[in-house]
KOLVEXPA-517105 format. One record per residue (C-alpha): z, y, x. Coordinates in steps of 0.2 Angstrom, whole numbers, plus 5000, padded with zeros to 4 digits. Each point is the difference from the previous one (the first is absolute). Layout:
# residues N
ZYX/...
This chain:
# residues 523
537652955388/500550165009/500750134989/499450185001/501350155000/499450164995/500350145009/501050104988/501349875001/500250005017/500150195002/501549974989/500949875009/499750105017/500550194990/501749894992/500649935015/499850165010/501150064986/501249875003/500250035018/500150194998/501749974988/500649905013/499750135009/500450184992/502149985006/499250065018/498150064997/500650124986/501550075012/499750155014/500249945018/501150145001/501350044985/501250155001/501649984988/501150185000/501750034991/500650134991/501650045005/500250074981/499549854992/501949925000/501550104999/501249845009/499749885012/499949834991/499849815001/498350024993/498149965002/499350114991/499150095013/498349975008/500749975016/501149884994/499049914987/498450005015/501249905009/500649884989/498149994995/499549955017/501449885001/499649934985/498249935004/500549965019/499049825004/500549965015/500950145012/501450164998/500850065015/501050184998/500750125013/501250114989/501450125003/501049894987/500349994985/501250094985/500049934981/498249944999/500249864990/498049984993/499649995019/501449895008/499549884984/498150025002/500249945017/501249864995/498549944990/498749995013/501049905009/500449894987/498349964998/499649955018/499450175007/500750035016/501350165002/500450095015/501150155000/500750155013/501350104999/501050135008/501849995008/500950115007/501550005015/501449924987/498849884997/499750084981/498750084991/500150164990/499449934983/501149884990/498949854996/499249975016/501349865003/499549914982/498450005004/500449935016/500849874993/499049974986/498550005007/500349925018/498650025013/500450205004/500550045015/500750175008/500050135015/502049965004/499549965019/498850145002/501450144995/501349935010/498849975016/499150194997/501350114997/500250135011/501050175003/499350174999/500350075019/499650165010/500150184994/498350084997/500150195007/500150104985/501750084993/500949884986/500250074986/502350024996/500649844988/498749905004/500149865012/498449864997/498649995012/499450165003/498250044996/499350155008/498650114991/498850125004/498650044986/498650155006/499850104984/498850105006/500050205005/501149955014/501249934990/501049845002/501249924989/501349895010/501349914993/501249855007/500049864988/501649864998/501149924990/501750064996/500749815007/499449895011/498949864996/499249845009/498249954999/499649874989/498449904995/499749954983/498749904991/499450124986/498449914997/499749964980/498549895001/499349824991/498649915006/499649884987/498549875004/499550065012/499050144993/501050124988/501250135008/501450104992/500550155010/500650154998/501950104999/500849934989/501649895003/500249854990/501450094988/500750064984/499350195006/498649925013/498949884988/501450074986/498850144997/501550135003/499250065016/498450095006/499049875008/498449985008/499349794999/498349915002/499249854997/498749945012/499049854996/499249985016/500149805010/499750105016/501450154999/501249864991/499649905018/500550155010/501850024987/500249815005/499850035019/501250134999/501349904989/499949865012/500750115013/501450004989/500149864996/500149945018/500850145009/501649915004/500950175006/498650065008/500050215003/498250014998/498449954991/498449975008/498450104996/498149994998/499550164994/499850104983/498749904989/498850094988/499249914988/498650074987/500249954980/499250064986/501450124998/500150075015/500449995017/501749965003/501149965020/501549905003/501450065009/501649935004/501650075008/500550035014/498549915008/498750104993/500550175003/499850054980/500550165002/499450065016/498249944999/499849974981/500850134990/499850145013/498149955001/500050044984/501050174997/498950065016/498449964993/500350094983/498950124996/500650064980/501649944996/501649895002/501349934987/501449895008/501449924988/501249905012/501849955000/500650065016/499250135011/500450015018/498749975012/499950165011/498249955005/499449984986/500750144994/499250115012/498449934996/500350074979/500450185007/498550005010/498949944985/501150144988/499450135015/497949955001/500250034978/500449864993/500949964987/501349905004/501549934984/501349905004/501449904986/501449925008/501549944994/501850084995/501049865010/498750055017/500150164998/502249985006/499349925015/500450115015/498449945010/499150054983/498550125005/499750084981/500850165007/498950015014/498449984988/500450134988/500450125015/498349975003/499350044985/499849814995/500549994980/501449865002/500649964982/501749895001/499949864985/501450034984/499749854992/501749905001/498749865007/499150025017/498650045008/500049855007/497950015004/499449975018/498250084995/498850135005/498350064993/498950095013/498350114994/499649904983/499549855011/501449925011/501749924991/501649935012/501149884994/501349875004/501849965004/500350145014/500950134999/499450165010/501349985012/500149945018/501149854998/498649964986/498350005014/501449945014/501049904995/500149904983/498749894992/499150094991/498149984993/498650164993/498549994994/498750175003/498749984986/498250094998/499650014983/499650144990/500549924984/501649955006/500650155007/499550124985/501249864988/501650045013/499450205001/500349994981/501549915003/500650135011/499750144990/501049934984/501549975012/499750165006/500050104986/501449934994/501350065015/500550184996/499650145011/502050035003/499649835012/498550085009/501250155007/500550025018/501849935001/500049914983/500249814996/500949934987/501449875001/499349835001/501549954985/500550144991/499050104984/498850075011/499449855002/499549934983/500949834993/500849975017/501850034994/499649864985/498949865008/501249905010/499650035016/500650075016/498750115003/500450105016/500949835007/501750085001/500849844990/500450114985/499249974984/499350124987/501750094994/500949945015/498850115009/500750165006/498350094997/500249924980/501750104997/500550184991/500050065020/498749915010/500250035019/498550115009/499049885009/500449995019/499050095012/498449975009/499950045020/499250165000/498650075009/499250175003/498650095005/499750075019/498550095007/499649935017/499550165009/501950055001/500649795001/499049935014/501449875004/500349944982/498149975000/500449885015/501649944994/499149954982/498649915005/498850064987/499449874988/498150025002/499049914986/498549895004/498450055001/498349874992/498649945015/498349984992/500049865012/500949904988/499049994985/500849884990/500950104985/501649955000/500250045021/500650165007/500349975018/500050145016/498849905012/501450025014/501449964989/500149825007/499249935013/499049824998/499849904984/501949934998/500850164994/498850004983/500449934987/498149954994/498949875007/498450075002/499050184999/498450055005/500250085019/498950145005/499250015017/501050145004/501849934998/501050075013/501249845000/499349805003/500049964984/498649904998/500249825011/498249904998/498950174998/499349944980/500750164994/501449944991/501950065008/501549904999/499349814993/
């Protein structure tokens, strides 16, 4: 006898387990593709051994429903113990870890608890070979005059300010210092489809919450396999100076376009973040740790000069830096306000227009594009980029105008600077600690000079023209559609100075760029 099921009961069964399979579901459908986590450098008033931050606790969650696969490239690591023992767990139960760090010519790393979790976590390996077989000595004297007391690498400048006028400065160190490499990455890739990524170290003031930060989470199988890619270079460098390189990707999600860039073989800054600043057509607001890319740099004053707005935050401790170029910006007309939290600005972030976001792990430095490994993300995405303009505006309102001044900057550790001469740290890396700090005693010290520079008109200094070199800043080829590209069409010649794959090339390229004639360049 065959037994009849009416329809209402099988409209039930098929609406339940859809039901079922959308709870099983909701920890990745009910999540953004793209996820921006940014900390309030006001929120803590020490660093701690703490999760109680979003970027902290979005790791440990992330770690905590690993199934198969974690590998990290971090910095190190300092007092995270909800991390080290999240990770512990995974392994524990049969998930596979893999780990990165960096090391540096003593064979060390600059925050205490990289070691333990060395040791307690096995399977992490180090950049030990690639510092000792990369280093190298800054040689040759560049042909502008060094500035008295100061004997670093000398970077000469020559900014065109417009009316004839050009600032030209010479740019070192007061000591000498040798090039190194480091591995500033802080990325997880766990499973294979979920990326953490962002500024922050793993530490007490990183993931701590004590510092400005700047992190995301992309849930993406195909962006986590480029991370992999790119951790496997690691992983398998064995002293290696360089890393190999197949091109910006870009990949479309529902939040927003976004590109992947890694340092030094993608040329972040050059084509990347300059693409951006010299496409800008309203506004730009930049909060970053260090400062000291003179191309770049051009590229802001030029923006400042066609009317845009242009702000820029960067951090106390940077702003002691002789190569740092906050001077140069305000002399520009650029408003540069110098953070006086007691924590840093420790952001590596940009918004561009209401539309275009930067983020990552490099600073805006050459040694950050050239030389260390590094990874940024450009992102497209209206949504996004009005939660960090928000972002920006709190943190900007909160600096005092005293730190927008031509020639002012607080002391990274004294009481211009917030709760720096209580937290515990060594905030301007001078070994001294909070009351031990000159700058925290009943006379603090002035703050050592920066090299100067000044302001010529080139119809009565033909020669320092010349003997500058003016910086010039790019200029954008509508040739190169893509959003995130701003590159003159005679800048390099063929396909293997870009940095990107593939574009769209016009029939009246002036350079072969396009091999088998389909219209697509560089493939």
């Amino acid at each position: 006898m065959t037994r009849i099921i009416p329809r209402q009961v099988i409209l039930i069964a098929i609406v339940a387990l859809v039901a079922l399979i959308a709870s099983v579901m909701i920890g990745y459908t009910d999540a953004p593709d793209i996820e921006l986590i940014l900390q309030n450098p006001l929120q803590f008033d020490e660093p701690a051994n703490r999760c109680d931050s979003s970027l902290c606790t979005s790791i440990v969650e992330l770690l905590d429903n690993a199934e198969a696969t974690i590998d990290f490239a971090v910095y190190g690591s300092r007092s995270q113990t909800e991390i080290l023992e999240a990770l512990l767990r995974a392994r524990d139960r049969g998930v596979a870890v893999r780990g990165y760090v960096d090391k540096d010519a003593n064979n060390e790393n600059y925050y205490s608890s990289t070691d333990t979790w060395i040791h307690e976590i096995g399977n992490i390996r180090d950049d030990y070979a690639r510092e000792m077989n990369c280093r190298s000595e800054f040689s040759g004297e560049p042909p502008c005059k060094r500035p008295d007391g100061f004997n670093g690498p000398l970077q000469c400048l020559a900014y065109n300010m417009g009316q004839d006028r050009v600032l030209v400065a010479g740019h070192a160190s007061r000591n000498p210092i040798t090039t190194m490499s480091i591995m500033h990455n802080k990325f997880f890739i766990v499973d294979g489809k979920y990326v953490w990524t962002g500024s922050a170290n793993i530490s007490d003031s990183g993931t701590g919450g004590y510092n400005a930060n700047a992190v995301v989470i992309l849930r993406s199988k195909k962006i986590a396999k480029v991370y992999t890619s790119e951790f496997e270079q690691l992983w398998n460098r064995q002293g290696q100076c360089t890393k190999s390189g197949d091109g910006v990707e870009e990949f479309d999600l529902s939040s927003g376009k976004i590109t992947t860039w890694f340092s030094p073989q993608d040329n972040s800054l050059r084509y990347g973040v300059t693409g951006l600043v010299a496409k800008a057509n309203k506004h730009i607001n930049v909060a970053v740790f260090f400062l000291t890319a003179k191309y770049l740099v051009a590229d802001l004053i030029a923006a400042h000069k066609r009317g845009i707005e242009v702000r820029v935050i960067i951090d106390a401790t940077a702003a002691k830096n002789e190569y740092s170029k906050h001077e140069i910006l305000r002399e520009a007309g650029i408003p540069v306000k110098i953070e006086n939290w007691g924590s840093k600005m420790h952001m590596k972030a940009a918004s561009v227009d209401d539309q275009y976001l930067v983020l990552g792990s490099m600073n805006w430095t050459s040694a950050g594009e050239r030389s260390n490994d590094e990874n940024t993300l450009l992102i497209n995405s209206k949504e996004l980029t009005s939660q960090f303009d928000a972002h920006f505006e709190e943190l900007w309102e909160s600096i005092p105008k005293t730190w927008q001044q031509k020639g002012y900057r607080p002391d990274p550790e004294s009481p211009n600077s917030g709760t720096s001469c209580t937290d515990g740290m060594d905030n301007d890396f001078d070994n001294l600690v909070d009351a031990k700090d000159p700058g925290c005693q009943m006379d603090p010290p002035s703050l050592p000079d920066l090299p100067p520079h000044s302001i010529i008109t080139l119809k009565e200094h033909k020669s320092e023209k010349d003997e500058y070199r003016m910086v010039q800043p790019s200029t954008c080829n509508s040739n190169y559609p893509d959003w995130f590209v701003c590159v003159p069409i005679n800048h390099r010649r063929g396909c293997s100075g870009l940095p990107y794959r593939r574009f769209t090339a016009t029939p009246n390229e002036s350079v072969k760029l396009d091999g088998d004639g389909d219209g697509i360049a560089c493939e």
